[in-house]
N, C-alpha and C positions, 0 to 999 in steps of 0.2 A: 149436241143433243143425244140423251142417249137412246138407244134403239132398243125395242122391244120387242118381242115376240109376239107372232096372233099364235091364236088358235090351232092352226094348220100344223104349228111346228111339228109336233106331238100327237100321235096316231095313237088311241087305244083299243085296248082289244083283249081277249080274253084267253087262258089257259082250257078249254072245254074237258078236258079229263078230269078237271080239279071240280067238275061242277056234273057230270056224268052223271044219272039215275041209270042207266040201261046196264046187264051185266058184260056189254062188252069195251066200255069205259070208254067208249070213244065221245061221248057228248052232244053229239051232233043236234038232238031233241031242244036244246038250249040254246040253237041259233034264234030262231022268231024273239023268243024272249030281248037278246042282245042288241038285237037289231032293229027291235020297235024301242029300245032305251037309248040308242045312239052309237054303240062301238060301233068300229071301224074295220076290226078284218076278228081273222079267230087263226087261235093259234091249235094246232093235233098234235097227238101222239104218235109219233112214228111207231113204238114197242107196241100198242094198242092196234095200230090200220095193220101192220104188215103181218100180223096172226089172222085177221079175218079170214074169211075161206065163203065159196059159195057164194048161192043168194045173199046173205048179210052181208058179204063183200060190197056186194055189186049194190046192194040198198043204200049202203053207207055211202060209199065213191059217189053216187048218184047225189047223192041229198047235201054231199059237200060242193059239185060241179053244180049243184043249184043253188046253192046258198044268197042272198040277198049281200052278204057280207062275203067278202075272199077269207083264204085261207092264204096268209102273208108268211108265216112263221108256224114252225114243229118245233116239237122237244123230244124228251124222251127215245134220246138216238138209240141208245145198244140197251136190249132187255138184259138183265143180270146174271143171265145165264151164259154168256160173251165175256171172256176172260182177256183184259187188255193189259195185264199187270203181272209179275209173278212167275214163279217156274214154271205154270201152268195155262200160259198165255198162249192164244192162239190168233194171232194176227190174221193170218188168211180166212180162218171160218170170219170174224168179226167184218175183213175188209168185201166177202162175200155178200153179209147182209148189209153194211155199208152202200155196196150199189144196188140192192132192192130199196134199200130205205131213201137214201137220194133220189135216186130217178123216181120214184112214189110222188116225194114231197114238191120235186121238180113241177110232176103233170096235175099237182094240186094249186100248183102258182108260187110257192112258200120260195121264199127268198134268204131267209136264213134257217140254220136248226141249232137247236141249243145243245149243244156236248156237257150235260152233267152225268149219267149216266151212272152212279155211285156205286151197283154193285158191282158194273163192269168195269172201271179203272181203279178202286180200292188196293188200297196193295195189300195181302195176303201178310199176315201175322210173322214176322221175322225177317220178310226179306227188306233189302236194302229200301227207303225213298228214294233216292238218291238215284238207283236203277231204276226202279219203275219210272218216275220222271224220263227220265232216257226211254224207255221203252214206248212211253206216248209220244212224247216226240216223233220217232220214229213211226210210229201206227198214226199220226195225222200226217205228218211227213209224204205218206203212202198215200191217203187221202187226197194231197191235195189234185193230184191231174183229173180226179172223178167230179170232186167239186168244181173246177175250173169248166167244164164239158160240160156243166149243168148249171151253170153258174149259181149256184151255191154257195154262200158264207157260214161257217160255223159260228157259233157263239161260244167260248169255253167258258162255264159255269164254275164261278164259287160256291163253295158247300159249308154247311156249318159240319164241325165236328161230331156233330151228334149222328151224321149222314155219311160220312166220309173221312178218310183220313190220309187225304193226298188234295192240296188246295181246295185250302179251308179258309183262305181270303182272298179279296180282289186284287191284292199287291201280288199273290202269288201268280193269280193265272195272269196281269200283266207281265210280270218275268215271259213266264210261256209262251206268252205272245209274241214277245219280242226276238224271244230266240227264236222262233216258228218264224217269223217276215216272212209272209207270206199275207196277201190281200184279202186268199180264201178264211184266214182264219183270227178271227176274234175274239173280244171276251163279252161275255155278258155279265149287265151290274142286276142284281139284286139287289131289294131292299132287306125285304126278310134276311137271306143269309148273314148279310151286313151287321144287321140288329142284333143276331141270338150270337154273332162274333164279336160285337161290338169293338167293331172297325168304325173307323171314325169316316165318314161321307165326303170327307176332306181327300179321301183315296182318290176320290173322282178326277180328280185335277192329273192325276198320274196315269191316268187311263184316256186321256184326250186324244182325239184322234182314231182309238182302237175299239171303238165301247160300238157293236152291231146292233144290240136289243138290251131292254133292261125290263127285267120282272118286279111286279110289287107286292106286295099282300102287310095287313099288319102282322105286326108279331107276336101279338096275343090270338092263340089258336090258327095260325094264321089264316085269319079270316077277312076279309074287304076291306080297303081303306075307305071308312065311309064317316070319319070323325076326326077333328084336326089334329096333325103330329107333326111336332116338331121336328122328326127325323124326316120326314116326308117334304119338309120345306126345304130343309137343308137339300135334300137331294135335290128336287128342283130346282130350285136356285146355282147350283153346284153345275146338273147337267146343261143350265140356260149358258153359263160361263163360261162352258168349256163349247158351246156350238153345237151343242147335240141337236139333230134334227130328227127325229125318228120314234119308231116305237115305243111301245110301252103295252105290256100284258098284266094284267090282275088276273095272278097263281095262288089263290085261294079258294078255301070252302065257305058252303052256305047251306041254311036249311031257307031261306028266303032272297032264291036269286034276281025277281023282279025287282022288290024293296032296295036288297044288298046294290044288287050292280047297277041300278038308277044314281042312290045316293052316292056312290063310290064316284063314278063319273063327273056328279057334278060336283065333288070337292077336287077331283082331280085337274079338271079345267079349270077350276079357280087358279090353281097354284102357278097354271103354265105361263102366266103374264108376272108372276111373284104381286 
């Protein structure tokens, strides 16, 4: 007989920066919303909380320690002013914010962060991939005994080219991964970056085992999965095969997040039983 998945398998939950009205982009305004429609945790910006200062500090922290929904998962690890790449890398100042942004995410509950960070691991016009590769290595390398102390898993994020130009596919940061072995550190699947790469979802199958969190948005505008796609089957179906039991964020925009994030949910539980 074959076995099926309920409901439970698959957690979702939302990117709140991508959905932010407030100028300090942290989104927090957008939990009631989320939470009277059904998700299940919310994801923050590490680059966003760890500039706060003050009262708004202390408003925000507050209004996430009371959330009705947890906060499971961050993104947004190294703001781009953090040089991880390049003749001009500074591993120490990054490994510096490194443990404010962890221990942060730690005392928020967040269980994983998502390492895409673009302007900070981009490698600088001329110099080698090949080094900068090496160079990250190295700079999570360092990471891991902080992650390990705060039990922290990374997600290492694929990028489309248009955002980045040092793993720009899921096969890539699966390499990374593996040369890393390490527990603290993972990859995250996207759909979006998947799409505008057009990597085939078939990648999934090569990332079993290794895959922390996975993002989704359409790829037109990237805006809510709130209408049926064919790519979005294949993934689900894909991530059911491989035993994924976990996560799942909608990292998209909206001018209509009630409407948007209602409907997005309930095609996204459709898909979880195929």
């Amino acid at each position: 007989m074959k076995k099926t998945l309920n409901r439970s398998t698959f957690r979702f939950g939302c990117c709140l920066n991508m959905v932010a009205q407030t100028s300090d982009g942290v989104g927090t305004e957008a939990i009631p919303v989320l939470a009277e429609n059904g998700y299940e945790f919310i994801e923050l910006s590490l680059a966003h909380l760890t500039v706060l200062e003050g009262a708004r500090r202390q408003e925000v922290l507050s209004r996430i320690h009371d959330s009705p929904i947890p906060c499971e998962t961050c993104n947004n690890f190294f703001p781009a002013s953090y040089r991880l790449t390049g003749e001009q890398a500074d591993h120490e100042a990054a490994l510096r914010h490194a443990e404010r942004a962890v221990t942060l995410a730690a005392s928020l509950g967040a269980e994983v962060i998502v390492f895409g960070s673009s302007g900070a691991r981009n490698v600088p016009k001329g110099f080698p991939v090949e080094q900068a590769w090496d160079q990250l290595q190295e700079f999570v390398n360092r990471m891991i005994p902080l992650l390990e102390e705060h039990r922290i898993r990374i997600a290492v994020e694929h990028l489309n080219r248009g955002e980045s130009n040092i793993m720009t596919s899921f096969l890539e940061v699966v390499r990374f991964v593996r040369e890393i072995n390490s527990p603290q550190v993972q990859s995250l699947f996207d759909v979006y970056h998947l799409d505008l790469e057009k990597e085939s979802p078939e990648v999934i199958l090569r990332g079993a085992g290794l895959i922390a969190h996975v993002h989704t948005a359409d790829v037109t505008a990237r805006s809510w999965p709130t209408w049926p796609s064919q790519i979005m089957e294949s993934v689900f179906r894909l991530l059911r095969k491989i035993g994924y039991a976990g996560r799942i964020s909608v990292e998209a925009a909206t001018s209509d997040l009630p409407g948007d994030s209602r409907a997005a949910l309930g095609y996204l539980r459709s898909l979880q039983d195929g």
